[in-house]
Backbone as JSON, one array per atom type, in Angstrom:
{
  "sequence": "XXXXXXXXXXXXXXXXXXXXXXXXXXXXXXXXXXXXXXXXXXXXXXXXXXXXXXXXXXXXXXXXXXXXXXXXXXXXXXXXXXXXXXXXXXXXXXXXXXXXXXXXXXXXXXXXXXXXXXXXXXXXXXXXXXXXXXXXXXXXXXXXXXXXXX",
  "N": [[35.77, -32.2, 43.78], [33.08, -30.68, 43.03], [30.62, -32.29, 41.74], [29.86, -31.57, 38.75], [32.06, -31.42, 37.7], [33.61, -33.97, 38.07], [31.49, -35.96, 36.34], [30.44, -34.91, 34.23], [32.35, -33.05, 33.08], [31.91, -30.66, 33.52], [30.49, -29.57, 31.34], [27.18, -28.23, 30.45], [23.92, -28.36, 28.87], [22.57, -26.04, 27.27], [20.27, -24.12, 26.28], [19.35, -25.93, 24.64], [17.2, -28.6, 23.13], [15.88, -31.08, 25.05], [15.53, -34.85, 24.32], [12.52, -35.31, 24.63], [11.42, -32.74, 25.09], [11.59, -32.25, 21.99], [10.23, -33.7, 21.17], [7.5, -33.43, 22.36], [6.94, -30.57, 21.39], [4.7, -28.92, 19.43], [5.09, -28.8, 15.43], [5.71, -25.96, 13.32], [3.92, -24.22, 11.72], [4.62, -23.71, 7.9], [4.74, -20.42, 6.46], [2.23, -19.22, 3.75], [3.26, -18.9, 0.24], [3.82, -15.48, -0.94], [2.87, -13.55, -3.93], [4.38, -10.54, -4.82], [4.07, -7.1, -5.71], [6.28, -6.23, -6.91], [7.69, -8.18, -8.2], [9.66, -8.75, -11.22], [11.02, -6.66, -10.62], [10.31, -4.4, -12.17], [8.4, -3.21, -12.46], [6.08, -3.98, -13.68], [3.86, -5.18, -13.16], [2.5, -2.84, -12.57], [1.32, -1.7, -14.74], [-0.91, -3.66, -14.77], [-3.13, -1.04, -13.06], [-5.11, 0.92, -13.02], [-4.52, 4.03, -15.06], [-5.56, 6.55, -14.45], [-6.13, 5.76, -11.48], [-3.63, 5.43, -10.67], [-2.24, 7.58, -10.85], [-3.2, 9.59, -8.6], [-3.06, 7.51, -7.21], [-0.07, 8.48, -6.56], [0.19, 11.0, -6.96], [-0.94, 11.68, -4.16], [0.32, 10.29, -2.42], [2.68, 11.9, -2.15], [1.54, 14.7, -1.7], [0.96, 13.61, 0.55], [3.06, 12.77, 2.39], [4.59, 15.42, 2.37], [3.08, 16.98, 3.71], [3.51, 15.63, 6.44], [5.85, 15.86, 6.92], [6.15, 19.09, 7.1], [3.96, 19.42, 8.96], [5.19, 18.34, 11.11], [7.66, 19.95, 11.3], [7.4, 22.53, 11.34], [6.43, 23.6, 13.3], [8.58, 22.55, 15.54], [11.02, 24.11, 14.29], [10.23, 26.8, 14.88], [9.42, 26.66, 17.48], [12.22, 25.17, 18.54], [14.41, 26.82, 17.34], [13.62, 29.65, 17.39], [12.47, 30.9, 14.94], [9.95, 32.69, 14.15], [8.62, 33.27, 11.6], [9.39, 31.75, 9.72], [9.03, 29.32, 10.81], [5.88, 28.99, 11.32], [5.06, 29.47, 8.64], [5.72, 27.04, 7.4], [4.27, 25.34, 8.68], [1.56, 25.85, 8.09], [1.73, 25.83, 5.54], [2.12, 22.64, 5.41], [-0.17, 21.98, 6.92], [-2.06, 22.91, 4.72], [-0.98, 21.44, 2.37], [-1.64, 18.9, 3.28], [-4.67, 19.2, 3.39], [-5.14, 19.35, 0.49], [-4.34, 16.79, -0.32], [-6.3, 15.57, 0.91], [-8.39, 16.48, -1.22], [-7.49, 15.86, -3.32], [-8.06, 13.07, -2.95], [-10.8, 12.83, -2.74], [-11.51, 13.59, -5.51], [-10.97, 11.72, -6.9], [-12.23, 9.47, -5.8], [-14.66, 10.67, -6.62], [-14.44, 10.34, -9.1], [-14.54, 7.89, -10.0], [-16.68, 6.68, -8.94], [-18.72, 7.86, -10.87], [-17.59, 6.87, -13.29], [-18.6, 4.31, -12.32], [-21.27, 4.22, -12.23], [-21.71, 4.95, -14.87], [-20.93, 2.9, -16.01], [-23.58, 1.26, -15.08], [-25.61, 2.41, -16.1], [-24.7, 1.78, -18.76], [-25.39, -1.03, -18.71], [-28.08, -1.21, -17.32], [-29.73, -0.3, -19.56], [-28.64, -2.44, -22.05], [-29.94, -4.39, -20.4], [-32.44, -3.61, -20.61], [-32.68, -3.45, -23.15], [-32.57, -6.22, -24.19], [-34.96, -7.14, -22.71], [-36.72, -6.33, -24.53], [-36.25, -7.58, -26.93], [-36.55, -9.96, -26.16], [-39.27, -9.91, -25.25], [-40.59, -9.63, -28.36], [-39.98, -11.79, -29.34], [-41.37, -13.48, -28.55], [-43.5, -12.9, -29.12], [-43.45, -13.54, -31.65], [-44.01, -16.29, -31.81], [-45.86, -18.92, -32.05], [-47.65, -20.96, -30.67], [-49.38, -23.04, -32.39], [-47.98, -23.92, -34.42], [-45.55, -24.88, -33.38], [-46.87, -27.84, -32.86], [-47.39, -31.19, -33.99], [-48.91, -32.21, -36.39], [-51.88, -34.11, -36.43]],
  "CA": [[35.15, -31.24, 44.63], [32.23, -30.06, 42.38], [29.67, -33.29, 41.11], [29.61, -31.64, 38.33], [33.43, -31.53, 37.08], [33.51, -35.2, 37.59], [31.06, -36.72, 35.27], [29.87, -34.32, 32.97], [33.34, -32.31, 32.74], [31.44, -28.72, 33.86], [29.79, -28.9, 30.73], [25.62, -28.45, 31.06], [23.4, -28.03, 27.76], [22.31, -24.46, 27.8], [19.7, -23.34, 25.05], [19.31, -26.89, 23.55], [16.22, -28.79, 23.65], [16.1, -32.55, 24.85], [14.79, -35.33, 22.96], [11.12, -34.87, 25.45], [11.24, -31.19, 24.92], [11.32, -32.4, 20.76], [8.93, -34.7, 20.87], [6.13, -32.85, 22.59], [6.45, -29.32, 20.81], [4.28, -28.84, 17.62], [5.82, -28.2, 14.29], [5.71, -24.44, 13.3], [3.46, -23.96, 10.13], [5.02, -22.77, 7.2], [3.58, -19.43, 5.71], [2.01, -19.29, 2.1], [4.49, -17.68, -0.58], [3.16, -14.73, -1.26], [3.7, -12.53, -5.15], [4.4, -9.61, -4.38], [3.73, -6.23, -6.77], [7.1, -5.74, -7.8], [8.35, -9.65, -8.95], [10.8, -8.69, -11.39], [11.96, -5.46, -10.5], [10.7, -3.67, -13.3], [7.29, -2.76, -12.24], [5.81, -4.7, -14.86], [2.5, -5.19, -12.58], [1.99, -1.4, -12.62], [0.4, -1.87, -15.77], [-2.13, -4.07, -14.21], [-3.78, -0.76, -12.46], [-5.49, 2.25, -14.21], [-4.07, 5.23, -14.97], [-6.09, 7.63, -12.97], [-5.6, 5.5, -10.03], [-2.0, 5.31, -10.19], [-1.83, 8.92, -10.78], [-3.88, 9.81, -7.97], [-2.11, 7.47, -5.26], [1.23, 8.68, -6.59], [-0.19, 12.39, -6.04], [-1.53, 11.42, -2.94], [1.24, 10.24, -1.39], [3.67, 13.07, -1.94], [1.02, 15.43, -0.68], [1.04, 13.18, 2.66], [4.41, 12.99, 2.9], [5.17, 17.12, 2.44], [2.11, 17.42, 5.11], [3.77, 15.19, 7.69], [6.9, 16.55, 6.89], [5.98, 20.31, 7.57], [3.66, 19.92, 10.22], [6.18, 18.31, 12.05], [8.95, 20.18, 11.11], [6.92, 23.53, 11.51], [6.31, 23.85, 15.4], [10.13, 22.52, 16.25], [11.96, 25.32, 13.71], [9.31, 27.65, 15.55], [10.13, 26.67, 19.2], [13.38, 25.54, 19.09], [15.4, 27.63, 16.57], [13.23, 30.54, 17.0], [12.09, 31.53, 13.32], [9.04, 32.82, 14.42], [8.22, 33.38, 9.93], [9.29, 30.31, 9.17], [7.72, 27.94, 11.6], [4.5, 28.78, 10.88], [4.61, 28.99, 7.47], [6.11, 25.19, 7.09], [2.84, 24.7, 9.21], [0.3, 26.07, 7.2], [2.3, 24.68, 4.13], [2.15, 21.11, 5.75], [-1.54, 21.77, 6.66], [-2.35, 23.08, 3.06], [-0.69, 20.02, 1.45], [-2.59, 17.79, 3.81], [-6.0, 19.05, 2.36], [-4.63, 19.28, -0.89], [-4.19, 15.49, -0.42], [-8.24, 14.98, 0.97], [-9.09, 16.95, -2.16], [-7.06, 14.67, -4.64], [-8.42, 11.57, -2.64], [-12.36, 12.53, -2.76], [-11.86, 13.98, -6.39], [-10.3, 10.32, -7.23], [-13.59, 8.89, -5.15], [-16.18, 10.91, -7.82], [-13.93, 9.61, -10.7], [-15.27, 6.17, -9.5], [-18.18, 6.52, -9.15], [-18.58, 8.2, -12.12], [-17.58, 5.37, -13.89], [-19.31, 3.19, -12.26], [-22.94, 5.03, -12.9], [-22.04, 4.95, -16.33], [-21.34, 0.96, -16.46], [-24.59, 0.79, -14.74], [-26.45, 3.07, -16.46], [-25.14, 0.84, -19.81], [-26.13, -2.34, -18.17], [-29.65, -1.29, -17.74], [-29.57, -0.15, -21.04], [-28.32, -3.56, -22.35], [-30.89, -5.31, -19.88], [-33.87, -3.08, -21.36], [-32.94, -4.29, -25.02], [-32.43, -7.92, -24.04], [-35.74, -7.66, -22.38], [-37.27, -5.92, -25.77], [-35.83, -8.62, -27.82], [-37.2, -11.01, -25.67], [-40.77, -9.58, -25.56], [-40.99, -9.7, -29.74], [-39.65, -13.07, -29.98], [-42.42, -14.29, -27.65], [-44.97, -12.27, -29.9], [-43.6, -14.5, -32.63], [-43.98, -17.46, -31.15], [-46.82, -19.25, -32.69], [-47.82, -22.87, -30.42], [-49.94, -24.36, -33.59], [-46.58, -24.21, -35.42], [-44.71, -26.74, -33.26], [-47.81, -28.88, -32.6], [-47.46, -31.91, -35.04], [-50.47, -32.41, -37.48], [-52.86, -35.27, -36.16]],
  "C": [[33.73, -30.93, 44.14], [31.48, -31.56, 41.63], [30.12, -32.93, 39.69], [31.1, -31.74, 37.49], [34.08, -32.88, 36.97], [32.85, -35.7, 36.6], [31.03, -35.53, 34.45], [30.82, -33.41, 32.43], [33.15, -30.77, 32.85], [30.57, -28.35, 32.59], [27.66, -29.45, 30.86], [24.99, -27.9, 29.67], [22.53, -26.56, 28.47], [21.6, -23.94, 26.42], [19.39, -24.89, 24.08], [18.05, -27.73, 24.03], [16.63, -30.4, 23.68], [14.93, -33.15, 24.18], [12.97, -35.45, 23.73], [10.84, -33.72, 24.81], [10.57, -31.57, 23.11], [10.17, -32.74, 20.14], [7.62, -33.95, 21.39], [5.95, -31.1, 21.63], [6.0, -29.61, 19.57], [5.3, -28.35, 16.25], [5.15, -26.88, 14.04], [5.54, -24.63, 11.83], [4.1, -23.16, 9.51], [4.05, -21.47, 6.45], [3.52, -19.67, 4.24], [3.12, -18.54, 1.2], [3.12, -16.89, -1.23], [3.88, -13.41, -2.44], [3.34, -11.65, -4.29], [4.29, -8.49, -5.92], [5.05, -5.91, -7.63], [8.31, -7.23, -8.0], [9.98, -9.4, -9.08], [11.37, -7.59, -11.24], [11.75, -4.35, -11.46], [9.57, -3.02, -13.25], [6.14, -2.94, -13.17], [4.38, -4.49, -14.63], [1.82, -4.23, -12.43], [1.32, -1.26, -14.23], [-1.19, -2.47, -16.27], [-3.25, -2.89, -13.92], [-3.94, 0.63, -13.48], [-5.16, 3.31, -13.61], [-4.15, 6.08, -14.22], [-6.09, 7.23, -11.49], [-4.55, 5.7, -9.33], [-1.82, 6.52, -9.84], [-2.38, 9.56, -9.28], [-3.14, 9.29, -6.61], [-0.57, 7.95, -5.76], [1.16, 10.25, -5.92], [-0.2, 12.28, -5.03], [-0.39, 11.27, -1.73], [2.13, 11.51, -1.02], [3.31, 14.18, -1.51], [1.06, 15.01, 0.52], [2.16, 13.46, 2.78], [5.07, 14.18, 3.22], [4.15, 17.36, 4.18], [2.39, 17.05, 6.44], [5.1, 15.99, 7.89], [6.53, 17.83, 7.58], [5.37, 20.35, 8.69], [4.43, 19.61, 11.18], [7.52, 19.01, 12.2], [8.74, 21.97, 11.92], [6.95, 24.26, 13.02], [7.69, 24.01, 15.37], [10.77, 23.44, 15.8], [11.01, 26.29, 14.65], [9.41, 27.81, 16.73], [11.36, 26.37, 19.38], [14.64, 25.95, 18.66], [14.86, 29.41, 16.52], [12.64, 31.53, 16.32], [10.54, 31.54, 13.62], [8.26, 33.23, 12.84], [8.38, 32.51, 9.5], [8.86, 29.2, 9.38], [6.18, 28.12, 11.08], [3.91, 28.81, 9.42], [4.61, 27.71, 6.72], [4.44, 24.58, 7.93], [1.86, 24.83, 8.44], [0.35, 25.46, 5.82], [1.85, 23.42, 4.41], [0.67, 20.9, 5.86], [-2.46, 21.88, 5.17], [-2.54, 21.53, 2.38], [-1.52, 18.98, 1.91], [-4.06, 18.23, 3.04], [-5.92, 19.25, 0.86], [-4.61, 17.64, -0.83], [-5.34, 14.96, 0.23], [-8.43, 15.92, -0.47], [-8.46, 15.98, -3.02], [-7.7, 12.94, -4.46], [-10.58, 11.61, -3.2], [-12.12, 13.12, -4.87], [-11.47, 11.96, -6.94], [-12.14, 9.34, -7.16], [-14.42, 8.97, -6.15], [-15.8, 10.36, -8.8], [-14.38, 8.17, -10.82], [-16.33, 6.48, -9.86], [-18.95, 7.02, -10.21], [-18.74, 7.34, -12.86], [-18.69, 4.29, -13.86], [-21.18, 3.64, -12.38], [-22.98, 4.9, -13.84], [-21.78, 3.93, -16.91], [-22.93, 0.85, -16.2], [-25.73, 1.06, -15.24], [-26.31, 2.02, -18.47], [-25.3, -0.52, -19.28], [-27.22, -2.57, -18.35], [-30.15, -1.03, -18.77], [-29.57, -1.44, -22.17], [-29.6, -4.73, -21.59], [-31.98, -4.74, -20.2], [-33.59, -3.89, -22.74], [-32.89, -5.59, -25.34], [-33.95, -8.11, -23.52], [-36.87, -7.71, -23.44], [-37.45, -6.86, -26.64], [-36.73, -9.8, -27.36], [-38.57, -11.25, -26.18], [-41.37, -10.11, -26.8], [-40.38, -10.93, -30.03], [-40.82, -13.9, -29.21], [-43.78, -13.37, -28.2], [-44.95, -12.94, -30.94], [-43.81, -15.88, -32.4], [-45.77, -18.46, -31.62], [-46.98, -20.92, -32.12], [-48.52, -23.67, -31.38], [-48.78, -24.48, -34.22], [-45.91, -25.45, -34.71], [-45.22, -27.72, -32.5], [-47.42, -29.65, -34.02], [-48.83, -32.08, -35.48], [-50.92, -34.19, -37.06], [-53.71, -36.31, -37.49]]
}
């Protein structure tokens, strides 16, 4: 009755690709392996990064996190439990902590730069006395000396 229950027994490939379909699609690049910061599990690579940095995004975060926390938490206890003392203080808390967490980020910022003024400032320091050195070795410098005698 049905074509298809004669030859092919009703069954029809469904999700499978033929050998055309194979042949014309591209191969699918593999991605690079990529280390990641925490290898063996032990945080080994956290030793890689300086102190005041670490400290700073570890602060940092847990001020964001309280700040998202409260401001979102702040309103909803406020509208839809009512606590017209407690909503808004989880708000102002959550806002607090949020600039509490721009003040730990820009104080972090000057700690840089800081630094880095005072590499730069011994650099030029180091490139004044290299140029000093220079100067008085080219005051000793005497061209009849490594002329040969005629």
């Amino acid at each position: 009755m049905f074509s298809l229950d004669e030859d092919d027994e009703g069954e029809i490939s469904v999700g499978e690709s033929s050998d055309a379909e194979r042949e014309m699609t591209p191969e699918v690049p593999k991605a690079p392996s990529v280390k990641t910061f925490d290898d063996g599990g032990d945080f080994e690579g956290a030793s890689d990064v300086d102190r005041g940095t670490l400290r700073a995004f570890v602060v940092a975060v847990v001020y964001a996190n309280a700040a998202v926390l409260l401001v979102a938490l702040g309103p909803m206890v406020w509208f839809f439990e009512g606590w017209s003392r407690v909503g808004p203080a989880l708000l102002v808390g959550g806002l607090l902590a949020g600039v509490r967490t721009y003040q730990t980020y820009r104080a972090w910022e000057r700690s840089r730069d800081e630094v880095d003024e005072d590499a730069e400032a011994e650099a030029d320091a180091e490139d004044a006395e290299a140029e000093e050195n220079a100067e008085t070795d080219e005051d000793d410098f005497d061209p009849d000396a490594t002329r040969p005698e005629a």
